[in-house]
DSSP file (Angstrom, degrees, kcal/mol; ACC not computed):
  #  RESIDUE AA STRUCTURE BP1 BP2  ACC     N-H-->O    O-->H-N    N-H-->O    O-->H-N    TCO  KAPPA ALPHA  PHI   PSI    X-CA   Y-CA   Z-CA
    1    1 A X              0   0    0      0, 0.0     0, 0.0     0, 0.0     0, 0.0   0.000 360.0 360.0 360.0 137.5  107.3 -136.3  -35.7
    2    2 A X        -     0   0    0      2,-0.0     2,-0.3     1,-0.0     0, 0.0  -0.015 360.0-152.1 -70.7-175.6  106.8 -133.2  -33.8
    3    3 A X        -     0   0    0      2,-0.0     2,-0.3     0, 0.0    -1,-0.0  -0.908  13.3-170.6-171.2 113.4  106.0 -134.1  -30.2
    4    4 A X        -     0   0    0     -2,-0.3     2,-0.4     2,-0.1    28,-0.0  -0.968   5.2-159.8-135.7 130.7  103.7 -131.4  -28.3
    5    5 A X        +     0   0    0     -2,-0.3     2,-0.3    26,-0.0     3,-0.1  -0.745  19.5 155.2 -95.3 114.1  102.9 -131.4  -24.5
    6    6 A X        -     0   0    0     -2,-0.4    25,-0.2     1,-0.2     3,-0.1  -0.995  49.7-110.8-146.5 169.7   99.8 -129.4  -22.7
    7    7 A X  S    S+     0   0    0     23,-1.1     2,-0.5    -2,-0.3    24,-0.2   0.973 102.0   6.7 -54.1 -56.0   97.7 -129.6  -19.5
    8    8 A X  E     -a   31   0A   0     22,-1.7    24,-2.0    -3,-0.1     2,-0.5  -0.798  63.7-143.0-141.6-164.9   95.1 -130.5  -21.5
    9    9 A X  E     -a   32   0A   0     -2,-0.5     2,-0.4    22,-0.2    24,-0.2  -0.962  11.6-171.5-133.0 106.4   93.8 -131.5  -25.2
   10   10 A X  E     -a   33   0A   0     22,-1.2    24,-1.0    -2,-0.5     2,-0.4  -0.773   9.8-158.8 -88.1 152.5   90.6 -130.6  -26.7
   11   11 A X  E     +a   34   0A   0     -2,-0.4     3,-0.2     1,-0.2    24,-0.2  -0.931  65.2  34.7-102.5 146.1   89.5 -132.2  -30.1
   12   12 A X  S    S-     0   0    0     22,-2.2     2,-0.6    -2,-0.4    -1,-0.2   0.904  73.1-138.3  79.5 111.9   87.2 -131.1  -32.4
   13   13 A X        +     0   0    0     21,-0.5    28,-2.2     4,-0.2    29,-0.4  -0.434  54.7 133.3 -83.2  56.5   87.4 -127.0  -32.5
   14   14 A X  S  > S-     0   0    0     -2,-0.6     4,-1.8    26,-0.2    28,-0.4   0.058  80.6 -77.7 -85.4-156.4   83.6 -126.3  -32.6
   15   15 A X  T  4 S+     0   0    0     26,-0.3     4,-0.1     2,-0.2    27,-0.1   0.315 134.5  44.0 -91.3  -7.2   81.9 -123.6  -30.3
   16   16 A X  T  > S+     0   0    0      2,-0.1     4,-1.5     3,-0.1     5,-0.2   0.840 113.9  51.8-106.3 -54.0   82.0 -126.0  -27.1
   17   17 A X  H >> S+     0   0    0      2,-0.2     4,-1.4     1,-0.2     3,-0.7   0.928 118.0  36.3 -47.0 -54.7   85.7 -127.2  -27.8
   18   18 A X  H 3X>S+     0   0    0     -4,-1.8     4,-3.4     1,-0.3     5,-0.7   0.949 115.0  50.8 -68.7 -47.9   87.0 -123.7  -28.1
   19   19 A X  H 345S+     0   0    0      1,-0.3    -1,-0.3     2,-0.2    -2,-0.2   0.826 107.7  51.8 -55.7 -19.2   85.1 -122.4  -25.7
   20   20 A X  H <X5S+     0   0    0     -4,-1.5     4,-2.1    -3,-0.7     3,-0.3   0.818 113.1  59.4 -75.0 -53.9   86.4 -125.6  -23.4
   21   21 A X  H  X5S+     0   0    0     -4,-1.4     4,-0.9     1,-0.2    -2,-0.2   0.846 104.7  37.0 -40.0 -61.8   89.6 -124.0  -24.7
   22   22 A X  H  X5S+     0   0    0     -4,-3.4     4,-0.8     2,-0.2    -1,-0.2   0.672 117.2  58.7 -87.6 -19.0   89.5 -120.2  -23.4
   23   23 A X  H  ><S+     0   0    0     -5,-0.7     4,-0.9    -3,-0.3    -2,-0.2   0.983 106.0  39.1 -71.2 -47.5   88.1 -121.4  -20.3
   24   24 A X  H  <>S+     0   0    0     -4,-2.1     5,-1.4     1,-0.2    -1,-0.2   0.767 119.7  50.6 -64.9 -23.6   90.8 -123.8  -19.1
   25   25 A X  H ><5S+     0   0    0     -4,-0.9     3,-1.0     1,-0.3    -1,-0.2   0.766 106.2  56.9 -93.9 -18.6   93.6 -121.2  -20.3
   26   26 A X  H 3<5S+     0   0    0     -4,-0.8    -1,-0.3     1,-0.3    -2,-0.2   0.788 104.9  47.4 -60.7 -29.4   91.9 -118.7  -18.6
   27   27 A X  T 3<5S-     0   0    0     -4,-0.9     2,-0.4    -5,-0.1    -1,-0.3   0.036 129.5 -95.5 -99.9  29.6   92.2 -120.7  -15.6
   28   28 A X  T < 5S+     0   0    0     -3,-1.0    -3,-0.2     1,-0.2    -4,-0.1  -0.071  78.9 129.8  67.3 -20.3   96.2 -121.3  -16.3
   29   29 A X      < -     0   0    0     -5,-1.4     2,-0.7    -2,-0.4    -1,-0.2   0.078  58.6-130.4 -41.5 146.0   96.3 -124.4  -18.0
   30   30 A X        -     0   0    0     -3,-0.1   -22,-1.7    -4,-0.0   -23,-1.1  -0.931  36.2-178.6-101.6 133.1   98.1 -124.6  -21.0
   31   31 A X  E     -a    8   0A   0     -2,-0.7     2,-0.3   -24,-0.2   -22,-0.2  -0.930  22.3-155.6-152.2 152.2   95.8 -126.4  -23.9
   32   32 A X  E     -a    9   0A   0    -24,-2.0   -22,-1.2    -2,-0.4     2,-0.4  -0.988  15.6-147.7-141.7 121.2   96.2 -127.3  -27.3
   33   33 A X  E     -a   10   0A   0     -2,-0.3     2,-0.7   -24,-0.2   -22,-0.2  -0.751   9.3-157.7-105.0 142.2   92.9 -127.6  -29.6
   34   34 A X  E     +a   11   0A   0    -24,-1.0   -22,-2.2    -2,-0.4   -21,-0.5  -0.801  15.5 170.7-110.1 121.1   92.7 -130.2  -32.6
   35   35 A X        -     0   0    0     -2,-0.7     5,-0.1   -23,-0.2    -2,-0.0  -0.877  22.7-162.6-126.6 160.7   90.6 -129.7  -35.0
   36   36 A X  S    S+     0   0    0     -2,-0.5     2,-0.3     3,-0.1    -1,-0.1   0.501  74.3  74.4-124.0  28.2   90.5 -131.9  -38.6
   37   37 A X  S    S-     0   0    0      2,-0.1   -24,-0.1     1,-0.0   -25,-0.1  -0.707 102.8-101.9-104.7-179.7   88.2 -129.3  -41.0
   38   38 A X  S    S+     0   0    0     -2,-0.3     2,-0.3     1,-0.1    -1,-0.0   0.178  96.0  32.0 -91.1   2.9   90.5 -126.3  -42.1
   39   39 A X  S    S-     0   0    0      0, 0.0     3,-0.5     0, 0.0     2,-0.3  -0.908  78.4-103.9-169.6 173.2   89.0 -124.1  -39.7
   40   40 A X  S    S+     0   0    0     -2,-0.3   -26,-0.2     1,-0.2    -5,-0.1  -0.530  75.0  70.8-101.8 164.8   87.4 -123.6  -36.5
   41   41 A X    >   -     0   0    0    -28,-2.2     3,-0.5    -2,-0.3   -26,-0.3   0.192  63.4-159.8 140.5 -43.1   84.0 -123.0  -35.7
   42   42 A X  G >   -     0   0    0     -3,-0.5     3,-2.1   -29,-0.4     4,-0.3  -0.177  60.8 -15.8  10.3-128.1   82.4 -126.0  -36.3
   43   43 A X  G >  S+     0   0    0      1,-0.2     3,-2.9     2,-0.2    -1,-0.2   0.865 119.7  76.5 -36.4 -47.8   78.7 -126.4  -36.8
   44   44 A X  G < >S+     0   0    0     -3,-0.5     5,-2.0     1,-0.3     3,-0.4   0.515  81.4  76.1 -47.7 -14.0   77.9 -122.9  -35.5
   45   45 A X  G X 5S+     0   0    0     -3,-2.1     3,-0.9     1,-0.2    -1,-0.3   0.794  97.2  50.6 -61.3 -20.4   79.4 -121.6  -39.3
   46   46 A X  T < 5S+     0   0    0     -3,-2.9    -1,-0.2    -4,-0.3    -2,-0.2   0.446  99.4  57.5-101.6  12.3   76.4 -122.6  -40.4
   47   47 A X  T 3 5S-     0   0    0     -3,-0.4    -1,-0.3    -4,-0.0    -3,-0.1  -0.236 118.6-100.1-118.1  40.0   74.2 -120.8  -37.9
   48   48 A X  T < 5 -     0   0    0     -3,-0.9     2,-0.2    74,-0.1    -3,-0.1   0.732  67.4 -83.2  60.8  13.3   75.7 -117.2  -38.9
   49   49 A X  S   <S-     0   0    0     -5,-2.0    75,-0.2    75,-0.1    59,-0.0  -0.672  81.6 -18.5  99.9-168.4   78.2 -117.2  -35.9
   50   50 A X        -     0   0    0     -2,-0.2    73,-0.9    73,-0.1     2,-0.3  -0.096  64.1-114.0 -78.6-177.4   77.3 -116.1  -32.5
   51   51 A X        +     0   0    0     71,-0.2     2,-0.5    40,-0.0    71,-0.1  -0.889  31.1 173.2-128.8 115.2   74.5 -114.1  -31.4
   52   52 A X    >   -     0   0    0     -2,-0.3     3,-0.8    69,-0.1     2,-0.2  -0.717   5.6-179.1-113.7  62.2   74.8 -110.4  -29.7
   53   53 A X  T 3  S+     0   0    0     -2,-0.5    42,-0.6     1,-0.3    13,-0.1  -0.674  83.1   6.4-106.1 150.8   71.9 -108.2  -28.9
   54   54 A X  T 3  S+     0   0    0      1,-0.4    -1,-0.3     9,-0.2     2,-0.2   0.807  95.5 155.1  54.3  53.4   72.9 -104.9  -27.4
   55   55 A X    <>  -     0   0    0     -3,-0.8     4,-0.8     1,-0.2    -1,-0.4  -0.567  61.0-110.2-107.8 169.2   76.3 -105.8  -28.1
   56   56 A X  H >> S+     0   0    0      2,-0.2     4,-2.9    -2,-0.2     3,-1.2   0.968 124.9  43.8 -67.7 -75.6   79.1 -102.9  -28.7
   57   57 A X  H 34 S+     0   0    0      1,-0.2     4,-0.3     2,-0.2    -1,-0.2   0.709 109.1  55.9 -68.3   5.9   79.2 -104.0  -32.6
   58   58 A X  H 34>S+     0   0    0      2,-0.2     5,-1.8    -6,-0.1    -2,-0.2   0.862 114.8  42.0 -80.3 -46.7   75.2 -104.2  -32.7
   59   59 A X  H <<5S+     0   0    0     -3,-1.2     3,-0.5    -4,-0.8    -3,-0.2   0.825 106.2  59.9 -67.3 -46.1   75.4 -100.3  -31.3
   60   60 A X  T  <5S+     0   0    0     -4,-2.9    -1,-0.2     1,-0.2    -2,-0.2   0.820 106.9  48.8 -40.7 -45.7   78.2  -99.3  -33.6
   61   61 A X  T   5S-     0   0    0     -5,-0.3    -1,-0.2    -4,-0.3    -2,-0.2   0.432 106.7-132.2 -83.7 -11.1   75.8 -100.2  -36.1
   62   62 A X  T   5 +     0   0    0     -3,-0.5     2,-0.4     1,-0.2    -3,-0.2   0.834  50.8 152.9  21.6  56.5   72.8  -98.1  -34.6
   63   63 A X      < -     0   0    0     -5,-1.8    -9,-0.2     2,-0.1    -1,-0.2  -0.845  36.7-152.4 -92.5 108.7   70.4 -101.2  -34.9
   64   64 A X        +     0   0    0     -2,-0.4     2,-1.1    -3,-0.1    -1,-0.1   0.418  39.8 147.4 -63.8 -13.8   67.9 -100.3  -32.0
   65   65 A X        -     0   0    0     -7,-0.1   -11,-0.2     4,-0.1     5,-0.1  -0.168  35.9-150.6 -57.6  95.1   67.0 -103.9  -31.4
   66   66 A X     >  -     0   0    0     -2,-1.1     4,-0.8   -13,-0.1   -12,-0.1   0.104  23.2-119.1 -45.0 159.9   66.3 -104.3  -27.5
   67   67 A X  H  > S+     0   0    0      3,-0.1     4,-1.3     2,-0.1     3,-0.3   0.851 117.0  52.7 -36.2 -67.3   66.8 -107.5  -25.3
   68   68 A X  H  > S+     0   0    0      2,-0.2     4,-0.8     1,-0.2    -1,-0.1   0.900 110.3  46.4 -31.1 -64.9   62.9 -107.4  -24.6
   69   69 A X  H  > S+     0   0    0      2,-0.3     4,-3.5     1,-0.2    -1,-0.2   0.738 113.4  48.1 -67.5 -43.3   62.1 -107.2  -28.2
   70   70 A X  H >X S+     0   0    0     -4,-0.8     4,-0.9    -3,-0.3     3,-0.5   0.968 107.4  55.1 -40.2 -86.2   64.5 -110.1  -29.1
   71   71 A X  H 3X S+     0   0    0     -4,-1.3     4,-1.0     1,-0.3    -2,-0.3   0.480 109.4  49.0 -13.5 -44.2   63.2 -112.0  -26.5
   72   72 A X  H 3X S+     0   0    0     -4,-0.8     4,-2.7    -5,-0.3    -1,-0.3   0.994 108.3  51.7 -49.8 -74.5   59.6 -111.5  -28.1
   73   73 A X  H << S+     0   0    0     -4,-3.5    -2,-0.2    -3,-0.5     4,-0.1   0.583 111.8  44.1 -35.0 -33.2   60.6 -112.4  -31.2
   74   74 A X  H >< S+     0   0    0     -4,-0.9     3,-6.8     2,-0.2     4,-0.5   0.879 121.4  41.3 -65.7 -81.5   62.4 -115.9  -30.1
   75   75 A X  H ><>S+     0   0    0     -4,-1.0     5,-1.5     1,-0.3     3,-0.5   0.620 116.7  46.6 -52.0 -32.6   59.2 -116.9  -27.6
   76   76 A X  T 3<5S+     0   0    0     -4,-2.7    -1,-0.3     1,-0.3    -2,-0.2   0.679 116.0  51.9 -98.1  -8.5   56.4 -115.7  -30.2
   77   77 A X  T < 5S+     0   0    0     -3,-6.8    -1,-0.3    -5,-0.2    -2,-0.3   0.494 113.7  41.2 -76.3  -7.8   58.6 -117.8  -33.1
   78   78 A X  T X 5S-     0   0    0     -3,-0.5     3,-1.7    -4,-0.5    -2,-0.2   0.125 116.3-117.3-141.4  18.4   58.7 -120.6  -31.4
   79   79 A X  T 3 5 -     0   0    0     -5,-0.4    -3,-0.2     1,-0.2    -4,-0.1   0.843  61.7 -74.1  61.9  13.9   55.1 -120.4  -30.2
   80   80 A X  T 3 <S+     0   0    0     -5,-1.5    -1,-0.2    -6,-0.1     4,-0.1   0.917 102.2 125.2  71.7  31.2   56.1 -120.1  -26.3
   81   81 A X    <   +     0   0    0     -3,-1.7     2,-0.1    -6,-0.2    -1,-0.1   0.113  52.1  68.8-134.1  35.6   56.9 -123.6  -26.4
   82   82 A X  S    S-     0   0    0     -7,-0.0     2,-0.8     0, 0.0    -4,-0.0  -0.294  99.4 -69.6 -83.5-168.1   60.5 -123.3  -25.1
   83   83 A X     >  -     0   0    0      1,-0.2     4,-1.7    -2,-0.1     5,-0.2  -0.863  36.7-162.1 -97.6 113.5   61.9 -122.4  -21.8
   84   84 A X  H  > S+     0   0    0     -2,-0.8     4,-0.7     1,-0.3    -1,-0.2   0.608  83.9  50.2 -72.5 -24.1   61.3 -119.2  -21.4
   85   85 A X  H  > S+     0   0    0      2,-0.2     4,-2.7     3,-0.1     5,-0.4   0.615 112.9  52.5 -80.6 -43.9   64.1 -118.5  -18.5
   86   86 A X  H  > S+     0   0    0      1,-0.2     4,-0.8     2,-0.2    -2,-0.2   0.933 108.8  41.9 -85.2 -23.3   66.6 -120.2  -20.7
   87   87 A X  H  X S+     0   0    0     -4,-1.7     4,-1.6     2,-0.2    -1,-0.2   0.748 109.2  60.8 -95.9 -13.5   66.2 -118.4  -23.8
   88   88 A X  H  X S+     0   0    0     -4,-0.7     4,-1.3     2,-0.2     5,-0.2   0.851 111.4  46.2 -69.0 -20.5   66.0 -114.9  -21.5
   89   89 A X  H  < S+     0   0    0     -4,-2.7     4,-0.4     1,-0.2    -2,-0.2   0.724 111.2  50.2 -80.8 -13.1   69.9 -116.1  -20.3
   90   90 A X  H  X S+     0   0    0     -4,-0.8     4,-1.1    -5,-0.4    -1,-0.2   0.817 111.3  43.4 -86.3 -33.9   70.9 -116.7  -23.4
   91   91 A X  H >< S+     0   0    0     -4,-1.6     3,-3.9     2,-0.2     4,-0.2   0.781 120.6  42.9 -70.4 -91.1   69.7 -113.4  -24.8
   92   92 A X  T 3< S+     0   0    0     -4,-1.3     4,-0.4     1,-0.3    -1,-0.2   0.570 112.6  53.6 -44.8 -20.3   71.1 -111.4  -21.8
   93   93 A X  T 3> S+     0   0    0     -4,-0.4     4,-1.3    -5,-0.2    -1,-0.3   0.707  89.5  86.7 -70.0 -24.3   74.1 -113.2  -21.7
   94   94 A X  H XX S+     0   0    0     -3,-3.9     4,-2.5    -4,-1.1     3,-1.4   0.939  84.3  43.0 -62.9 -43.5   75.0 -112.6  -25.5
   95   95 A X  H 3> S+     0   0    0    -42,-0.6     4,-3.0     1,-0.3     3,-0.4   0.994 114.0  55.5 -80.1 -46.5   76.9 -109.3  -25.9
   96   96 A X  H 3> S+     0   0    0     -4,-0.4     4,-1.7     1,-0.2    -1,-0.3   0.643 101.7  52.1 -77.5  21.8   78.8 -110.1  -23.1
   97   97 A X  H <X S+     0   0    0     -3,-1.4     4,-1.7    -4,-1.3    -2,-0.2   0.690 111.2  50.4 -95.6 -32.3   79.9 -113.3  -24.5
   98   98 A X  H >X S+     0   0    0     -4,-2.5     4,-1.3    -3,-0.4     3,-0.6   0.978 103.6  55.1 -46.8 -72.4   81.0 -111.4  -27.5
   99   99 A X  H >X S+     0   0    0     -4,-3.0     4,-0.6     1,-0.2     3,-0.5   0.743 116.4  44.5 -41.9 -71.8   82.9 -108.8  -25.2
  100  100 A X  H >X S+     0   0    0     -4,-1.7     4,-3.4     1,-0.2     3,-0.9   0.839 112.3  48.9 -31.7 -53.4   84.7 -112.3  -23.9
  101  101 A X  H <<>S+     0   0    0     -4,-1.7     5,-2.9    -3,-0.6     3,-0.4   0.984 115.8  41.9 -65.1 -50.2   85.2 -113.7  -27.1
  102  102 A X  H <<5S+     0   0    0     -4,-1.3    -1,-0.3    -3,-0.5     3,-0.3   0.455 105.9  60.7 -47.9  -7.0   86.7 -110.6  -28.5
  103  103 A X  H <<5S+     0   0    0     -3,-0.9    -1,-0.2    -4,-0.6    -2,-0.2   0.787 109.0  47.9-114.8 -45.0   88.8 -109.9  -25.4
  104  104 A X  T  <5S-     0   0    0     -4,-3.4    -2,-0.2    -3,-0.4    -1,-0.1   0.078 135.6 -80.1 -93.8  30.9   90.4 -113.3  -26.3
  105  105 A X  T   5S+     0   0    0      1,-0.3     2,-0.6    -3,-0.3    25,-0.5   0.557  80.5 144.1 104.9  12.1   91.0 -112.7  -30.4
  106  106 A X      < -     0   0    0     -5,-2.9     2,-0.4    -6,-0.3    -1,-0.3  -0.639  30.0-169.3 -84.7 140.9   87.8 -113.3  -31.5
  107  107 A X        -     0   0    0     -2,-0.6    19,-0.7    20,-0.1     2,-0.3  -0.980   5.5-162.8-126.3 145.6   87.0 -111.0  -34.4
  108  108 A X  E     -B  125   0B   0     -2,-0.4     2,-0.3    17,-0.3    17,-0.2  -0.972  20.8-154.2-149.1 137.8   83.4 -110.4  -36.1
  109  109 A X  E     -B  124   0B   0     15,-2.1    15,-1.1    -2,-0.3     2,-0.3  -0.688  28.5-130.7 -88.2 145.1   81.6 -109.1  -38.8
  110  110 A X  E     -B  123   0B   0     32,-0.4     2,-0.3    -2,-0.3    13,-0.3  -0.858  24.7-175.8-104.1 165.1   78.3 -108.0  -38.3
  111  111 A X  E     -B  122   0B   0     11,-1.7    11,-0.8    -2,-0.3     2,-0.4  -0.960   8.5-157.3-146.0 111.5   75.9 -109.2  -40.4
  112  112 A X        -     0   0    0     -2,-0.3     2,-0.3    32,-0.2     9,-0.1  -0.809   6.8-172.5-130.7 127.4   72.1 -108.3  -40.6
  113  113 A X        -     0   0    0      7,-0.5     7,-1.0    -2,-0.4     2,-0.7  -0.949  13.1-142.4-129.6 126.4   69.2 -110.3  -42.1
  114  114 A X        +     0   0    0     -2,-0.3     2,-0.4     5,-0.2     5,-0.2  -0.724  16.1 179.6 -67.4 102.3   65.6 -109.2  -42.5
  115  115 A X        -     0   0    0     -2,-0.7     2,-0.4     3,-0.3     3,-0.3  -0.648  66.0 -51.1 -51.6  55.6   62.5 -111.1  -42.1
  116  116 A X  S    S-     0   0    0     -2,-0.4    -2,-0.0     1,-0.2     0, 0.0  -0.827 117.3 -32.1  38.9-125.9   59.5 -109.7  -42.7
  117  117 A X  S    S+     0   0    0     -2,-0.4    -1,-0.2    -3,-0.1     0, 0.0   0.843 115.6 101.8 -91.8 -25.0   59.6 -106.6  -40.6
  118  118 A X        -     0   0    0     -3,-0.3     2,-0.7    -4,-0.1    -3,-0.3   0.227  61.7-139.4 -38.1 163.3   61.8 -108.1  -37.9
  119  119 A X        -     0   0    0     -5,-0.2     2,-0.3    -4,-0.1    -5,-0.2  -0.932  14.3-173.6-131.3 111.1   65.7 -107.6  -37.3
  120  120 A X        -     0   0    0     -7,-1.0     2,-0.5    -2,-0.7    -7,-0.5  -0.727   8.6-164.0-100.8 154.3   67.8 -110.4  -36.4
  121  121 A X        +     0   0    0     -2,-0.3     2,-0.4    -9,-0.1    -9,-0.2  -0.996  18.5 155.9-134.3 136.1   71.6 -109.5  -35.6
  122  122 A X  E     -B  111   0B   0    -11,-0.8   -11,-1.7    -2,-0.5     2,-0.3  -0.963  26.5-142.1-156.3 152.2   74.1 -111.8  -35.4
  123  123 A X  E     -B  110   0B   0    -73,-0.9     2,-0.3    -2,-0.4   -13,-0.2  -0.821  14.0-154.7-114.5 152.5   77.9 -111.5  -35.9
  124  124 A X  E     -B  109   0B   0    -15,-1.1   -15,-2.1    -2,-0.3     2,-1.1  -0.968  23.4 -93.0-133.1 152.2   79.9 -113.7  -37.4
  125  125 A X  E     +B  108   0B   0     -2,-0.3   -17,-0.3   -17,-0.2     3,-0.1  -0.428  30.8 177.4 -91.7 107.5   83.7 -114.6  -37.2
  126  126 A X        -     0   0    0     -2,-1.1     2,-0.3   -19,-0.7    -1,-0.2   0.941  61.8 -48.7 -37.5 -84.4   85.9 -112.9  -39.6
  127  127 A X        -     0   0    0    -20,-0.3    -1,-0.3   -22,-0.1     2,-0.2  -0.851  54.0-109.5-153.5 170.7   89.2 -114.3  -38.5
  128  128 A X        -     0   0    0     -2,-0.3     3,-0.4    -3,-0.1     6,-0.2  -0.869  12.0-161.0-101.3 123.4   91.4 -115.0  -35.4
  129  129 A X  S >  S+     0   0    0    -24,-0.4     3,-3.6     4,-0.3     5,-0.1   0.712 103.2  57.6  47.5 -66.8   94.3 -113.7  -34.2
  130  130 A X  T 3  S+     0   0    0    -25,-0.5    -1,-0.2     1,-0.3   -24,-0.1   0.892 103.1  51.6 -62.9 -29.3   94.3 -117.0  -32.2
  131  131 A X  T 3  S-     0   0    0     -3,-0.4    -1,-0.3   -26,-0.2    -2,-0.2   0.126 113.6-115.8-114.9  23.6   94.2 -119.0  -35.2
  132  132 A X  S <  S+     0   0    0     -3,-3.6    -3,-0.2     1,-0.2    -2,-0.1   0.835  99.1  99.2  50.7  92.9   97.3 -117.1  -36.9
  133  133 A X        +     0   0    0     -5,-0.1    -4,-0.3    -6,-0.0    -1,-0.2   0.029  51.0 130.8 171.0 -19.0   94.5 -116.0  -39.6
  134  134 A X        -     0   0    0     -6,-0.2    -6,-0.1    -5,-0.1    -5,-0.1   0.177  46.7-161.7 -69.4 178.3   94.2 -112.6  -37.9
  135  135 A X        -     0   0    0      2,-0.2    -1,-0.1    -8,-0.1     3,-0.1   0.509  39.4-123.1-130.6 -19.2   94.4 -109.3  -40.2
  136  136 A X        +     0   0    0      1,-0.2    -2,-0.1     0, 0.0     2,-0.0   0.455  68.5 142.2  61.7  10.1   95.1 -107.2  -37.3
  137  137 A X        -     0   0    0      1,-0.0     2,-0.3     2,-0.0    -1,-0.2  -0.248  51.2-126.9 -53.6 144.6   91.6 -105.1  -38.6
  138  138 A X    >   -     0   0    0     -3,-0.1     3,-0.8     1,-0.1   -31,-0.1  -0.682  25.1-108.5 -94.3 169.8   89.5 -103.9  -35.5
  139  139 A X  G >  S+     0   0    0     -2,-0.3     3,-1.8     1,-0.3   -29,-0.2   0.880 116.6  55.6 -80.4 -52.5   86.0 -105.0  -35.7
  140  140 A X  G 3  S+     0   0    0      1,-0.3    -1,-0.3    -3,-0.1     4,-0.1   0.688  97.4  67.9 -66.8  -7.5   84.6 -101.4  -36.4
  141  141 A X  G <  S+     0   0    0     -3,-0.8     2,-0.5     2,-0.1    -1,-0.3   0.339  75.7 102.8 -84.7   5.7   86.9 -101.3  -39.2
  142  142 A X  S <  S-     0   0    0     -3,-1.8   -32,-0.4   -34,-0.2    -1,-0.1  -0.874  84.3-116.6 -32.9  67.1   84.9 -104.2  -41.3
  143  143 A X              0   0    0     -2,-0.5    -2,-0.1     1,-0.2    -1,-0.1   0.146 360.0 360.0  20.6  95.7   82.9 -102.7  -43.9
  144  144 A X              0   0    0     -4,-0.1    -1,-0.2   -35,-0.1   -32,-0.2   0.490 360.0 360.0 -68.5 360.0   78.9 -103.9  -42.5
């Protein structure tokens, strides 16, 4: 049996594990993530990936869809009966949480779904680099 030593050990490679992942190695640690489905991601495959408005591959795309507008769209879905401060840091935080995730191997397809007349954007993760799965493709070379 192989025998593997790091600072620290995540389990379960969802979006909180990995992200627990990139932080700590950012910060120098050496970390090793376990995961036991056959890839990583967890739950969050089944919410279309992250979410990115005014992101670099949202612009590439020349999908016009604003922070403001976004931001409408959530609060007037959800009847204003979230936190209205928390879902404006999570929209203004999203494209640069892409730029992160891409700056450490994340790679994304973008993906566009229609509702009525709205435009939702969300990217989703091709493959990884990190996760010896990479294609060596740039993102803007993905076929939308």
């Amino acid at each position: 049996m192989q025998q593997l030593k790091a600072d620290i050990i995540i389990v379960s490679a969802g979006t909180a594990g990995l992200t627990a992942a990139v932080t700590a190695a950012e910060g120098g640690a050496s970390v090793i993530a376990f995961e036991k489905a056959n890839h990583t991601g967890g739950t969050a495959i089944r919410g279309n990936g992250p979410f990115g408005v005014e992101s670099r591959l949202q612009k590439l795309r020349q999908y016009t869809l604003t922070k403001e507008d976004a931001f409408k769209i959530y609060m007037d879905f959800t009847q204003w009966t979230v936190n209205a401060r928390l879902v404006k840091a999570f929209i203004d935080k999203s494209a640069d949480t892409l730029d992160w995730l891409e700056k450490w191997g994340g790679v994304f397809r973008y993906r566009v779904s229609r509702t009525g007349n709205e435009l939702y954007v969300a990217h989703r993760q091709r493959k990884s680099p990190a996760s010896g799965a990479g294609s060596g493709r740039r993102n803007d070379e993905y076929p939308g």
